[in-house]
Each structure stands twice: as C-alpha cells, then as structure tokens.
C-alpha positions in Angstrom: 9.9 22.6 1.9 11.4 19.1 1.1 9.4 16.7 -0.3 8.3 14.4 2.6 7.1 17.4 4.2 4.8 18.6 1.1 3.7 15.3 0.8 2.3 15.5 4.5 0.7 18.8 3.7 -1.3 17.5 0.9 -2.4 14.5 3.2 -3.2 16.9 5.9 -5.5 19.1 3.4 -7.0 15.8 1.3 -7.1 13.5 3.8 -10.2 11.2 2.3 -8.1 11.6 -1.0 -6.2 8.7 -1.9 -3.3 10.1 -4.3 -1.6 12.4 -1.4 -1.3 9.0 1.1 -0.1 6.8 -1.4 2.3 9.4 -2.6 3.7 9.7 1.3 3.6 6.1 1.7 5.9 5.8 -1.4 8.3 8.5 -0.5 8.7 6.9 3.0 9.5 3.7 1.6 11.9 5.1 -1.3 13.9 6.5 2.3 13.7 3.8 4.0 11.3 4.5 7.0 9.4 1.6 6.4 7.3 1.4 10.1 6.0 4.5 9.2 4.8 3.5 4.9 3.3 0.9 6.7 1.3 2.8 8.8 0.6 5.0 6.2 -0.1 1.9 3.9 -2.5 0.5 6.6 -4.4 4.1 6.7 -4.8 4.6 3.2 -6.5 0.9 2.9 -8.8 1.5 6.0 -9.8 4.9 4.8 -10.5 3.7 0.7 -10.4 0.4 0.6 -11.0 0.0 -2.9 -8.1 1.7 -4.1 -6.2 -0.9 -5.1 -2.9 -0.1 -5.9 -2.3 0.4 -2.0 -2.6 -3.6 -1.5 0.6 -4.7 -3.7 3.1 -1.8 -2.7 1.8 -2.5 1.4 2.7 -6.2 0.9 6.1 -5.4 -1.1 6.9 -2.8 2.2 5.9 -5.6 4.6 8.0 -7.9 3.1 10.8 -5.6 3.4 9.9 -5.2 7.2 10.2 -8.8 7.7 6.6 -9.3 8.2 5.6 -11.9 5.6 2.3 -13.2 7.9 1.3 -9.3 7.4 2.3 -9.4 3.8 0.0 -11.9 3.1 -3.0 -10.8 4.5 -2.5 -7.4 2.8 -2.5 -9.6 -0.4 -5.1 -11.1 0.2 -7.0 -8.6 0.8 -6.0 -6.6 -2.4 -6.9 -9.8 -4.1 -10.5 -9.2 -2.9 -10.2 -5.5 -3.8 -9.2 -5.9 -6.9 -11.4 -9.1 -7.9 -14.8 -6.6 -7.0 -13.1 -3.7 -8.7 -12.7 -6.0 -11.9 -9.3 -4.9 -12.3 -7.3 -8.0 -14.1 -4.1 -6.6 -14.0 -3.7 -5.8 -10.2 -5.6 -9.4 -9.7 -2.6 -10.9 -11.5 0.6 -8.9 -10.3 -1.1 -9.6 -6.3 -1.9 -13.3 -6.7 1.8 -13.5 -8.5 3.3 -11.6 -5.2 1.2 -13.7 -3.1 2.2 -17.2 -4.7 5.8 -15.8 -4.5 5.8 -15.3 -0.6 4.0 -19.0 -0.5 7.2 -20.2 -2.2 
C-alpha cells in the first residue's frame, strides 16, 4: 500500500481526528494534486476548526492554486483560530503570510 492510500485509510477510520487529514492534505500537496489538498484542507477546517495548523498550510496551497482571494480568507480565519487558541506563534507566521499576499 503506497502512502497516499494509507493516508486515506487512517482518514477513513479517524475521520473526526485531525492528524490523519492534515497528514493527506500534506501528501497531496507534496504530489502536486493541489484541488484535491484543498478540499481536504477545507474539510479538515470545517470538521475542527480549532486546529490551527490547517489555516497557514491551506493558504500556502491556495496560493499555489492561484487563488489568492481564497488564500486570504483562509488566513484570516486561522488568524481568528489561532488568536482564541492563544497560540502566538501561529498568530505571527499567519498574519506574516497574510501581509505578504497584501503586498
């Protein structure tokens, strides 16, 4: 079983779990499918919002899509995600990724 495929399984048997998903979202991206680590991406953050690594890496994938309006709303909201989750770091590396895309 290759990876990508593994990675499905777990998300198939954890699906409320939010390693597995960001774990497929990743790989997709690392291959280049990015329309579907977007979709996973978008899941992930409708199913647990408040995990907030999900917000940066969805913006960095959307960007690489071309969708820059989408990018930024993803950032902002992992800005709000990570703001009531009191995470500083994340809060920093979004609103950096976010001011970058502003030019």
């Amino acid at each position: 079983m290759d990876r990508l495929a593994m990675l499905r399984q777990f998300v198939a048997q954890k699906p409320g779990e939010a390693f597995p998903r960001y774990g497929l979202a990743m790989e997709l991206k690392r291959r280049g499918q990015l329309a579907e680590a977007i979709v996973e991406f978008r899941e992930l953050i409708a199913k647990i919002p408040e995990y907030v690594p999900a917000y940066l890496m969805a913006g960095n994938t959307l960007v690489e899509a071309g969708d820059r309006d989408g990018a930024l709303q993803v950032l902002d909201q992992g800005v709000q995600a990570a703001r009531a989750a009191g995470d500083a770091h994340a809060l920093g590396e979004l609103e950096s990724a976010r001011a970058a895309l502003e030019g």
